[in-house]
matplotlib code that plots the C-alpha trace (Angstrom):
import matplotlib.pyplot as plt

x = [14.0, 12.0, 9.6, 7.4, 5.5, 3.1, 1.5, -0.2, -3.6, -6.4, -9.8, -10.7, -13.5, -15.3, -13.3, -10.4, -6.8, -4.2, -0.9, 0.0, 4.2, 5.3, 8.8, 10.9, 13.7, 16.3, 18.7, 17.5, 19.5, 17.9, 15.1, 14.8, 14.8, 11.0, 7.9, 5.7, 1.8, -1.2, -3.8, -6.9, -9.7, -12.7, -14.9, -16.5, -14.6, -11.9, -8.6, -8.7, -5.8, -5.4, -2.5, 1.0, 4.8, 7.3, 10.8, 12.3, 9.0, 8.9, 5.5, 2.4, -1.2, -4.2, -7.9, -10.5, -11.7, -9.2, -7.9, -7.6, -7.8, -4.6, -1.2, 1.6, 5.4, 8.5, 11.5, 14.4, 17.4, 15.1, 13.3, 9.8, 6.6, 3.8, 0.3, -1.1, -5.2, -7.1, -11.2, -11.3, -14.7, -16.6, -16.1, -11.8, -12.4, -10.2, -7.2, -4.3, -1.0, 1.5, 3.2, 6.9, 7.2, 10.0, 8.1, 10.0, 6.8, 3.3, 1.3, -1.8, -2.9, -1.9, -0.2, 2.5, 3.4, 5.5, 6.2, 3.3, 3.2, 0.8, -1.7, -3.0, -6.4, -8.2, -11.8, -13.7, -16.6, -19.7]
y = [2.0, -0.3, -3.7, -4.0, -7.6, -7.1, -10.6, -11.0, -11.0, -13.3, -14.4, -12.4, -12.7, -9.0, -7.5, -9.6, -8.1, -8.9, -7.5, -6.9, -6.6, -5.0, -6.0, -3.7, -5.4, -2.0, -1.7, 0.1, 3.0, 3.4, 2.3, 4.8, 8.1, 6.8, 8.1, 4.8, 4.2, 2.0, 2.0, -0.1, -1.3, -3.2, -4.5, -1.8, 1.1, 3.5, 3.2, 5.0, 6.0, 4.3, 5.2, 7.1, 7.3, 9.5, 8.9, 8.3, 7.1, 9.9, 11.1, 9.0, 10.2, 7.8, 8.2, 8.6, 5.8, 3.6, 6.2, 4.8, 0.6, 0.8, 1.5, 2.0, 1.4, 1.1, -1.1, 0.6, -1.6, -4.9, -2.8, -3.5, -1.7, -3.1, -2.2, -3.8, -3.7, -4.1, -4.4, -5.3, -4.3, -5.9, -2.8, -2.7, -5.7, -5.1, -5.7, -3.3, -2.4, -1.0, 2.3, 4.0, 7.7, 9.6, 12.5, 12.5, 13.7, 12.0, 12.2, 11.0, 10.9, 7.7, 10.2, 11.2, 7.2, 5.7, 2.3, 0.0, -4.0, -6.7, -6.4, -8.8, -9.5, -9.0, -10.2, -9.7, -11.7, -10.6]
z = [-11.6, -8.8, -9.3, -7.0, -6.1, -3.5, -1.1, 2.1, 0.1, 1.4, 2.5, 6.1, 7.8, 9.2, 11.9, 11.0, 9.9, 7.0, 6.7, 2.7, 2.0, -1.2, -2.0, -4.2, -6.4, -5.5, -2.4, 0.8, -0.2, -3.9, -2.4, 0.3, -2.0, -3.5, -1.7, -1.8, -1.0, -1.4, -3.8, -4.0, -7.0, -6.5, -9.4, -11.2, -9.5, -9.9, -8.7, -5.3, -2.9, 0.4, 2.2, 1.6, 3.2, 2.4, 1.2, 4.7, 6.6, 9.0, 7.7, 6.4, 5.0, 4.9, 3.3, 6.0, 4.5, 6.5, 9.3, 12.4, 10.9, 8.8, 9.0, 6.6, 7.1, 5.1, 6.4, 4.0, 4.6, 3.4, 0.5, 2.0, 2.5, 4.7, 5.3, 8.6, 7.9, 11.2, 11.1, 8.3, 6.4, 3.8, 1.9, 1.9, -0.4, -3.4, -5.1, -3.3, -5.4, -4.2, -6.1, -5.6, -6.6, -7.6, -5.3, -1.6, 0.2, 1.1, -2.6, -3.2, -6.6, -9.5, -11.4, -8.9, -8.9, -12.0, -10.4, -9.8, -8.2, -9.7, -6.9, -4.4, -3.4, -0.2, 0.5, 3.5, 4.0, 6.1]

ax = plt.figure().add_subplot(projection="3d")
ax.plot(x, y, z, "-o")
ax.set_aspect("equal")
plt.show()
């Protein structure tokens, strides 16, 4: 089992960046066999998929949505996940969780993910 506590939320201005963490409370090697990604929710909307990384961080998937602005990373030895957010729009704001999956490969739907964070919120101001 992994709890997850995501940070690195904030107030950005357009163009800006913001790098989100999601710590997990298991060790790297537990830690390591969990495919993980990034989900996003604004007001009023669905849950929708942002990025994903697979169990040993060799291959990652993002929604064109974000292709090309961010980038997703594990670091398995300190039980951490990062998403680096570059130009920043006033449409990525949202709250962003963080989700680990007993899958091993990229996946992309909610239901593939059993372990979710709190969320943290980014805003991106025009």
């Amino acid at each position: 089992q992994v709890q997850l506590v995501e940070s690195g939320g904030g107030l950005v201005q357009a163009g800006g960046s913001l790098r989100l963490s999601c710590a997990a409370s298991a060790s790297g090697r537990t830690f390591s066999t969990y495919a993980m990604g990034w989900f996003r929710q604004a007001p009023g909307k669905e849950r929708e998929f942002v990025a994903a990384i697979d169990w040993g961080g060799s291959n990652t998937y993002y929604a064109d949505s974000v292709k090309g602005r961010f980038t997703i990373s594990r670091d398995n030895p300190k039980n951490t996940m990062y998403l680096q957010m570059n130009s920043l729009k006033p449409e990525d704001t949202a709250l962003y969780y963080c989700a680990a999956s007993r899958h091993v490969t990229t996946q992309t739907t909610m239901r593939a993910y059993g372990y979710w964070g709190q969320g943290t919120q980014v805003t991106v101001s025009s």
